[in-house]
MARSEVO-29482 format. One line per 4 residues: number of its first residue (from 1); their letters; for each residue x, y, z of C-alpha. Coordinates in pm, 1 decimal, padded with zeros to 6 digits. Layout:
// MARSEVO-29482
NUM	A	X Y Z ~ ...
***
This chain:
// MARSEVO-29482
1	XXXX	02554.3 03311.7 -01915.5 ~ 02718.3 02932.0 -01912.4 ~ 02615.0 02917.7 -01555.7 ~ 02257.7 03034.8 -01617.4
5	XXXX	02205.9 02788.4 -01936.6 ~ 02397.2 02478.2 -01692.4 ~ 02118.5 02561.4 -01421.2 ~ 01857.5 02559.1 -01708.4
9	XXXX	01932.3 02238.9 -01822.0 ~ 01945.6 02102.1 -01486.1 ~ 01613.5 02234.0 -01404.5 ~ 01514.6 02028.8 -01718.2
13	XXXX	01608.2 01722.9 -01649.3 ~ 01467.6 01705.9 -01265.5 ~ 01143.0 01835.5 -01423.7 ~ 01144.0 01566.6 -01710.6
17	XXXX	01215.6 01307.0 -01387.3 ~ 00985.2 01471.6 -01174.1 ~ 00709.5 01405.6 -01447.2 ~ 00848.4 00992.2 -01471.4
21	XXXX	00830.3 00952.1 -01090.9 ~ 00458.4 01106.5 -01107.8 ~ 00336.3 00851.3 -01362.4 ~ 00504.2 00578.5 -01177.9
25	XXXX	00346.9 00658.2 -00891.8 ~ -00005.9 00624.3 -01033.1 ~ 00057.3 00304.7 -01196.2 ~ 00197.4 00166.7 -00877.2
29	XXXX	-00118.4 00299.7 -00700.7 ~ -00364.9 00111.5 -00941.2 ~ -00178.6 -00176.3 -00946.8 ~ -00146.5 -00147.1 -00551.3
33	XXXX	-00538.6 -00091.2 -00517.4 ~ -00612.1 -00375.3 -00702.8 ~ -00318.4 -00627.8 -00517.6 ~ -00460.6 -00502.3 -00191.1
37	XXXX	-00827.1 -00642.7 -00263.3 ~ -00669.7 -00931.0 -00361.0 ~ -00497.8 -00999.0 -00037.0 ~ -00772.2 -00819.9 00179.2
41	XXXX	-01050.0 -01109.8 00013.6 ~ -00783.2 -01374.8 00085.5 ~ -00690.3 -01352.0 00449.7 ~ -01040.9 -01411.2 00580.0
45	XXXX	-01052.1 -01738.1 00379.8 ~ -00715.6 -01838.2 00433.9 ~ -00729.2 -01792.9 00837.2 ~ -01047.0 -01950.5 00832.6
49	XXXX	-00926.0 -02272.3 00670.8 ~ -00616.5 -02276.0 00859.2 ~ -00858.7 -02225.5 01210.5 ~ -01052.2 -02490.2 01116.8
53	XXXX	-00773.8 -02740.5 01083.8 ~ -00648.7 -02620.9 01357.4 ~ -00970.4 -02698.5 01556.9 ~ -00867.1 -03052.0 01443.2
57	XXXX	-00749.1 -03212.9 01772.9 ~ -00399.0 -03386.1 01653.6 ~ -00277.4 -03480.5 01994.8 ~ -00476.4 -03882.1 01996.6
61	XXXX	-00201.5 -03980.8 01713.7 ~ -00383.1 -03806.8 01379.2 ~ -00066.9 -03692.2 01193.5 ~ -00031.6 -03637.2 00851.4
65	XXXX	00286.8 -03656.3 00641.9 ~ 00323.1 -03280.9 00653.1 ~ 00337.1 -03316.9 01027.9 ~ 00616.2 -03511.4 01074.3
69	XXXX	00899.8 -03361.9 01252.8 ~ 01266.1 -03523.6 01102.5 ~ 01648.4 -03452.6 01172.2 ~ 01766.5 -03138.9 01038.0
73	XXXX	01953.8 -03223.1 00750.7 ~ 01812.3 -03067.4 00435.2 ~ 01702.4 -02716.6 00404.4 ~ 01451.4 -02527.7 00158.1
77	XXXX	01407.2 -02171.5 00192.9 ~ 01192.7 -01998.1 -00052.0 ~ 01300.2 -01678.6 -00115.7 ~ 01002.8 -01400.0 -00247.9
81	XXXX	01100.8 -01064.2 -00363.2 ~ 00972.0 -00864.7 -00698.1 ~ 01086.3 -00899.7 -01057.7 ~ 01113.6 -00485.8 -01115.9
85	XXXX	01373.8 -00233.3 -00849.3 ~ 01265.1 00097.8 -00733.1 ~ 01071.6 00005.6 -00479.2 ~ 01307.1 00104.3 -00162.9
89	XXXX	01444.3 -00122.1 00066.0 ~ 01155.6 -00397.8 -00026.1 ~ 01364.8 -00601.0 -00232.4 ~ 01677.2 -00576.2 00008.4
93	XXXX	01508.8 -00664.6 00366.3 ~ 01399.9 -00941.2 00210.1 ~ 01758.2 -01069.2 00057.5 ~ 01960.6 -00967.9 00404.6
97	XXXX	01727.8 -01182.3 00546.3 ~ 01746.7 -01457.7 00352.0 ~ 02132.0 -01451.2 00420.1 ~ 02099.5 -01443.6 00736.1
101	XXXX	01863.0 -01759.8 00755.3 ~ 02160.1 -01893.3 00555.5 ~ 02452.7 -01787.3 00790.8 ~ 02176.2 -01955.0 01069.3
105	XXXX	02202.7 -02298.5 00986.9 ~ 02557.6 -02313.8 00866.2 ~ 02632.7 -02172.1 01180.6 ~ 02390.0 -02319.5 01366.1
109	XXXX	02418.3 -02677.6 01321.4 ~ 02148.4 -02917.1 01558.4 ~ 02427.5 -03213.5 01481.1 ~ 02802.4 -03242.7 01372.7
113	XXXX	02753.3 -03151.4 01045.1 ~ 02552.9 -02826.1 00930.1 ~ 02212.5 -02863.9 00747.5 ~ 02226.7 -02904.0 00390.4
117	XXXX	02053.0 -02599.2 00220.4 ~ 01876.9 -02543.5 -00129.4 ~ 01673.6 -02262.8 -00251.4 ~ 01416.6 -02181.5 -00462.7
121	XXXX	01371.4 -01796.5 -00576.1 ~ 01014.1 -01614.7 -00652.7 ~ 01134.5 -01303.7 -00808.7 ~ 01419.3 -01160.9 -01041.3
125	XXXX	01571.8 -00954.2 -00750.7 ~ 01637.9 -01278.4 -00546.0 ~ 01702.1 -01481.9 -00880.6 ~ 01989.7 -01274.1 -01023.9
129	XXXX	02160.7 -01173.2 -00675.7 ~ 02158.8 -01564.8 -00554.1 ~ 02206.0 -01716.5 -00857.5 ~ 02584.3 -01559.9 -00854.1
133	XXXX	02626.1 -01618.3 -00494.6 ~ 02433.9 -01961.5 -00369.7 ~ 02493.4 -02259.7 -00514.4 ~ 02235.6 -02447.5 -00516.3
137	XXXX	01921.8 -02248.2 -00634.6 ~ 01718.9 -02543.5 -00736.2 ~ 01409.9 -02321.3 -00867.0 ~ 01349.1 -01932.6 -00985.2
141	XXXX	00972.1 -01900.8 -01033.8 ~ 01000.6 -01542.8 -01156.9 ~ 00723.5 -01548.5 -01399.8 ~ 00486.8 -01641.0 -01115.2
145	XXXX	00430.3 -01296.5 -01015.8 ~ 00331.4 -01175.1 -01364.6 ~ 00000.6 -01418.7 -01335.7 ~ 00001.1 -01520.5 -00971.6
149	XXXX	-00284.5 -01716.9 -00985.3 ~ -00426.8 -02000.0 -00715.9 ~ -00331.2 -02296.8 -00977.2 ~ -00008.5 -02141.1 -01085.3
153	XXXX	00096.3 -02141.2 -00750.2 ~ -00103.9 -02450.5 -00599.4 ~ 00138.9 -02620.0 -00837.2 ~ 00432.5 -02513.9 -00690.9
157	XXXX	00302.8 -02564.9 -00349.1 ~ 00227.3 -02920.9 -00419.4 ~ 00565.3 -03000.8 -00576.5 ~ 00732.0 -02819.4 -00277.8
161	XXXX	00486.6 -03036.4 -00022.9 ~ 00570.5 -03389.8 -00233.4 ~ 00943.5 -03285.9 -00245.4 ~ 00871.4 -03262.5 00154.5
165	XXXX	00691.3 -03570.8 00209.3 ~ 00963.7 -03753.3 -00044.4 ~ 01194.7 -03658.1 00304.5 ~ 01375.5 -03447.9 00020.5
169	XXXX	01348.7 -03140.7 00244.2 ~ 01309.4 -03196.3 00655.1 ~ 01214.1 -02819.8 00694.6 ~ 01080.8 -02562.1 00458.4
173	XXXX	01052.5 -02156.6 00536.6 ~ 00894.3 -01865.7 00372.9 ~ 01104.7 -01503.3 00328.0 ~ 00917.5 -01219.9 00241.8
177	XXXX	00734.6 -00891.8 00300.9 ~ 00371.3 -00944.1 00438.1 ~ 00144.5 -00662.1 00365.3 ~ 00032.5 -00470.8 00684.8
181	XXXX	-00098.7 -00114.2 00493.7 ~ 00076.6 00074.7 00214.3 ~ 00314.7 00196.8 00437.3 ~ 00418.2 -00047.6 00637.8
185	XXXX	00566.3 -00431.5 00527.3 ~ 00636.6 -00645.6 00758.4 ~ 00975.8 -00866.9 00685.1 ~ 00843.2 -01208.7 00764.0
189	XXXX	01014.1 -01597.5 00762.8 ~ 00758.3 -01848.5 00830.9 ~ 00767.9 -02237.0 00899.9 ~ 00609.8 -02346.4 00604.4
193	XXXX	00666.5 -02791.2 00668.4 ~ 00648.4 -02918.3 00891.2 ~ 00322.7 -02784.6 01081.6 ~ 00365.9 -02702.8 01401.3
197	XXXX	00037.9 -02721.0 01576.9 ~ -00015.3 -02456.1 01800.2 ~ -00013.5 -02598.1 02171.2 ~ -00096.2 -02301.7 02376.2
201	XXXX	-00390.8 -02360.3 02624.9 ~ -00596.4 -02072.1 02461.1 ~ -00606.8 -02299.7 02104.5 ~ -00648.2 -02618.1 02389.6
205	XXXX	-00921.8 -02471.0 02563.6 ~ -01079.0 -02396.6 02196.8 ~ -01034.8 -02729.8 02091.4 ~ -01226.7 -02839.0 02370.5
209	XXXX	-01497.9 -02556.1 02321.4 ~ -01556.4 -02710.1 01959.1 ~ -01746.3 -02994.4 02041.8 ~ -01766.1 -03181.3 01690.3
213	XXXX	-01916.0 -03460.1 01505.1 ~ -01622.6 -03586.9 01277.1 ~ -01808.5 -03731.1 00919.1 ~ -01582.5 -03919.9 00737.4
217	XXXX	-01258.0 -03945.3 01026.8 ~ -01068.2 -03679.3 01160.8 ~ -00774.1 -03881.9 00946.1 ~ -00955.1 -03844.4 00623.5
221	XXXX	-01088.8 -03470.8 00693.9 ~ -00707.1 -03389.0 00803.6 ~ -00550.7 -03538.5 00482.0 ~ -00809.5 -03372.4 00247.4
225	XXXX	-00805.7 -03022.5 00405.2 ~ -00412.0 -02996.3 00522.6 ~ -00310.6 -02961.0 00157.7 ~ -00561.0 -02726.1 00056.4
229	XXXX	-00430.6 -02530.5 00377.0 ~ -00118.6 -02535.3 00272.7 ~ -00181.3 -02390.5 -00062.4 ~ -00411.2 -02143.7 00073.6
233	XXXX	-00098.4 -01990.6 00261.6 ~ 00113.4 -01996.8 -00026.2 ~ -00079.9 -01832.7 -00203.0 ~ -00137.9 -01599.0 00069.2
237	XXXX	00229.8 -01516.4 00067.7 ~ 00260.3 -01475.1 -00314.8 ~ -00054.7 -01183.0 -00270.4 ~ 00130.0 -01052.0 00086.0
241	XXXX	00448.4 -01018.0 -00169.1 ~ 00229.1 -00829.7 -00437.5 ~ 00053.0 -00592.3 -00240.7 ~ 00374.0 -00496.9 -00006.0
245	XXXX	00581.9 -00471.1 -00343.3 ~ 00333.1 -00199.6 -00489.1 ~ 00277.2 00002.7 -00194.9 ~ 00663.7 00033.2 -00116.5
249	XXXX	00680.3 00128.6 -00474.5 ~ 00416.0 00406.7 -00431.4 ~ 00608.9 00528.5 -00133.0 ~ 00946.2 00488.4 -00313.1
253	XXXX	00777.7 00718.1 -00614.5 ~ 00614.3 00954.5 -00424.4 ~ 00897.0 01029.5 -00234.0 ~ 01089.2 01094.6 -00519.9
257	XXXX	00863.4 01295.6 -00687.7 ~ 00860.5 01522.1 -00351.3 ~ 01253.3 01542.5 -00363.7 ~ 01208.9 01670.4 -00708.5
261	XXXX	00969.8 01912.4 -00622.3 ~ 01215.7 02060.3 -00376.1 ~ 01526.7 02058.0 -00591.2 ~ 01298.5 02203.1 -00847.2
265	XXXX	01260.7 02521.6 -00587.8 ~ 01603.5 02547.0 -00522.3 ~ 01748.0 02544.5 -00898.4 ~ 01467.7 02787.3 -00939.0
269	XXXX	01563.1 03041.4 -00695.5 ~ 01926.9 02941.1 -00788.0 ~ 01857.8 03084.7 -01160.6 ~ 01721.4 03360.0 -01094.8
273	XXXX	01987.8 03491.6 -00853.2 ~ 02233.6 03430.2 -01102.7 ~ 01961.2 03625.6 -01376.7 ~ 01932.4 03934.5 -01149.8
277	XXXX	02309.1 03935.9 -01107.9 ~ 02401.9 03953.2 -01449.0 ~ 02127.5 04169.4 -01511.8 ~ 02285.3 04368.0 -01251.4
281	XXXX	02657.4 04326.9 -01382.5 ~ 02539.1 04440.0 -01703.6 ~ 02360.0 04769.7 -01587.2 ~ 02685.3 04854.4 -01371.7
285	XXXX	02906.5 04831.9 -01721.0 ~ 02666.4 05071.3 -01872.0 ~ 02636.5 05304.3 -01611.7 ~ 02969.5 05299.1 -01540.5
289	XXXX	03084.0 05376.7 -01909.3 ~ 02775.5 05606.3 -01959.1 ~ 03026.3 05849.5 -01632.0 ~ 03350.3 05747.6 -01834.6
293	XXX	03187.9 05908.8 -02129.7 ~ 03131.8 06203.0 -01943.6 ~ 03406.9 06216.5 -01779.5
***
């Protein structure tokens, strides 16, 4: 009987977690409906504006100060993960990453002595493991992802871009998980500063295709629309973040919630083996004193 009231209580508990995992599940999926419109109304809006700069022609001198290309020497990676866990690997693709971006440049040095790198964390996850293990984490924008909206993080943009243009920072990246579908992020580290324009003669031949008349100058259209680019695709990455964060932990749930259906049949089938066998065990003492009696 200690074995069948062990298996009992076992079957008790995975039920009582099978139950959590459920719930979780369908918050995650509302949350993850409502962070995939978010990202699905960006994109269009966000490749547009960056097309359209791009349709720019910057190769007749029009550079902006987020163009400029400098020595290597400073280093800022920005580092996205979520502020909650159980949400599978999400939150640890994005931090081997990140360390390997790190070993990169220490490694990889363009002159005799290594880049100088700083970081600055979007997310608990990335906040508490780097904080104990990189030195110089000059920013953790954790609450960011509570309220991500466009002026929260245009603000963090812009003091990222000034810190750039301040020649602070010669090169900025982006870590983190864009959204392809619910089941699928794709570990991403983007260029953020300086922009590279894209040279390749299908984006040439474009150019040429868009035969425009420039009202005010192609200098003043580029330094008014550049920025707001640039925010655009931060922002872009904050929702990419979001969305990939609550479908992975949808996935994460679900799949749990299977493996405790499973277990549940096993432990099941598990009790009531051991029932029928000391239901059994029982009848055989009875029987068998029932002939002694006889006997």
């Amino acid at each position: 009987m200690a074995n069948l009231k062990e298996v009992r209580t076992r079957i008790a508990s995975v039920s009582s977690t099978q139950q959590i995992t459920s719930a979780m599940k369908m918050v995650s999926a509302a949350k993850f409906r409502r962070a995939q419109n978010a990202i699905v109304g960006m994109r269009p809006y966000a490749n547009q504006l960056g097309t359209i700069a791009a349709d720019i022609d910057t190769g007749d001198g029009i550079q902006t100060p987020y163009h400029e290309v400098r020595r290597l020497e400073n280093v800022l990676l920005v580092v996205v993960t979520s502020n909650k866990g159980l949400c599978g690997a999400f939150n640890s693709n994005v931090i081997k990453q990140a360390q390997a971006r790190i070993e990169y440049y220490r490694s990889n040095a363009t002159s005799d002595q290594p880049a100088r790198l700083a970081m600055i964390t979007i997310g608990k996850r990335c906040s508490e493991f780097f904080g104990k293990r990189f030195d110089n984490v000059v920013g953790s924008y954790d609450t960011l992802l509570d309220n991500a909206s466009f002026d929260s993080v245009a603000t963090l943009a812009d003091d990222i871009m000034q810190q750039f243009c301040d020649k602070k920072y010669d090169r900025v990246e982006l870590i983190y998980n864009q959204f392809k579908n619910s089941l699928v992020q794709i570990l991403s580290t983007e260029q953020f500063l300086p922009i590279v324009p894209d040279t390749s003669s299908k984006a040439a031949d474009k150019r040429m295709a868009n035969d425009y008349i420039y009202e005010p100058s192609k200098e003043e259209i580029l330094r008014q629309m550049i920025p707001l680019t640039l925010r655009s695709h931060f922002y872009r990455v904050i929702l990419d973040s979001l969305a990939s964060e609550h479908g992975a932990r949808m996935n994460a749930m679900q799949k749990a919630t299977d493996n405790a259906t499973e277990l549940l049949k096993e432990l099941r089938l598990s009790y009531n083996k051991a029932r029928q066998a000391a239901i059994t065990n029982e009848i055989i003492e009875i029987v068998s004193g029932s002939e002694a009696l006889k006997g």
